[in-house]
N, C-alpha and C positions, 0 to 999 in steps of 0.2 A: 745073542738075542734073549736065551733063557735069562741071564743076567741082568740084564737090564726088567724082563718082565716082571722076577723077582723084586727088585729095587723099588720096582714102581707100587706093587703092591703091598713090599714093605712100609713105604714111605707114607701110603694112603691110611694104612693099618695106622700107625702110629699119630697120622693125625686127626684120625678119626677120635681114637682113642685121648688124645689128650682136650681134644674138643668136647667130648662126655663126660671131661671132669671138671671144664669151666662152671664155675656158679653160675645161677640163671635164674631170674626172677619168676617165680611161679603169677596165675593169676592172680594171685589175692595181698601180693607184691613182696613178699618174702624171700629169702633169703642166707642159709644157713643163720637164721633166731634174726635178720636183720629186717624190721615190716619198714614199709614207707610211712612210718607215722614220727611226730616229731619224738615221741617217748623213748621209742626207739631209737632213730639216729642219734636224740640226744645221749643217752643211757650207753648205747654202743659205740657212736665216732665221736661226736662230740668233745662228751667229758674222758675221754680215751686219746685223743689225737690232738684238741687243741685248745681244750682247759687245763692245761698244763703249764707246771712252773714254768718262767720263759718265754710264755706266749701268751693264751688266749686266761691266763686262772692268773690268782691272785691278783694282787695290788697294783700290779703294773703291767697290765696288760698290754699287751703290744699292738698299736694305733690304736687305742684309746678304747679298745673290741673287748669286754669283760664278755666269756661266754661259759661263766659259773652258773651251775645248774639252774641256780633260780632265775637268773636274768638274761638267760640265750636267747629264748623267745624274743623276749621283748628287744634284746639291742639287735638281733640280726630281722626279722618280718617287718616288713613296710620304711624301713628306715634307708632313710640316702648312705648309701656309700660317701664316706670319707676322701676314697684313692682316688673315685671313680663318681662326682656328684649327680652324673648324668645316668644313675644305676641306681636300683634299689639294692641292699644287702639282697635281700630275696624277697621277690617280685611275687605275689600268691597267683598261682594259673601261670606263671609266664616262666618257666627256667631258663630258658633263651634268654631274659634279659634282668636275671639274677644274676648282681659280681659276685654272688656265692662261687657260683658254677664258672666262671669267667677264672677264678682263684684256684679251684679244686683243679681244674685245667691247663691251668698256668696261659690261656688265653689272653697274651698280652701283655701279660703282666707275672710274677712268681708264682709260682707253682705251692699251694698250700695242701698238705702240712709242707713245711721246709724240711723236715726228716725223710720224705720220699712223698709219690701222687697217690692216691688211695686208687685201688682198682676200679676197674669200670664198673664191675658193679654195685660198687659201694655208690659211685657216682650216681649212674641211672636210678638209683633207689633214693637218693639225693632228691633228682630231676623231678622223679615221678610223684614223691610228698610234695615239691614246687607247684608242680603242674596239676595236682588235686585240691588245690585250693591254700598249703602250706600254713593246714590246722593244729591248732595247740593242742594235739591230742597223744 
């Protein structure tokens, strides 16, 4: 019985402890250096994850998606989705019905970056610039 009671507070220890190391968006939507602003995700995932050779940078971009610094903005906010016509790339107010988030998710469809899913809270901090209006700032 002692063994088991051990176990169990071992077990709790442990994931207490590794839950107090998940990242977590503070109020002001931060993120070890990640804000919800576009400067940001641009600067941080963006041009790190998917303006890169092979994909989203250069000359050939993959589906036709150029998301080179100067022109992310403007090909992904308010523009139809390609895969998905019935979507915005990213919908301003709406993440629920951004194929941004739909991709980053692999909801439905592949899972973007294709090197691995970015964590959740790279995603929510995604969501939350969405759902704040998904300002050029």
């Amino acid at each position: 019985m002692r063994a088991l009671i051990f176990m169990t507070i071992a077990f709790s220890m442990l994931f207490l402890i590794r839950c107090g190391t998940e990242n977590t968006l503070d109020s002001n939507g931060n993120t070890d250096g990640l804000q919800s602003t576009f400067s940001s995700i641009n600067s941080e995932v963006i041009q790190k994850q998917c303006a890169v050779s092979g994909c989203h940078g250069g000359g050939s971009a993959s589906a036709g998606l150029s998301l080179a610094s100067d022109v992310a903005y403007d090909n992904l906010v308010n523009v139809t989705s390609t895969e998905n016509p019935s979507l915005k790339r990213v919908n301003p107010g709406n993440s629920a019905q951004s194929y941004l988030i739909f991709k980053l998710n692999g909801d439905g469809t592949s899972v973007m970056p294709p090197s691995g899913a970015l964590s959740s809270v790279i995603i929510s901090t995604i969501r939350q610039w969405i759902d704040n209006g998904a300002k050029n700032n």
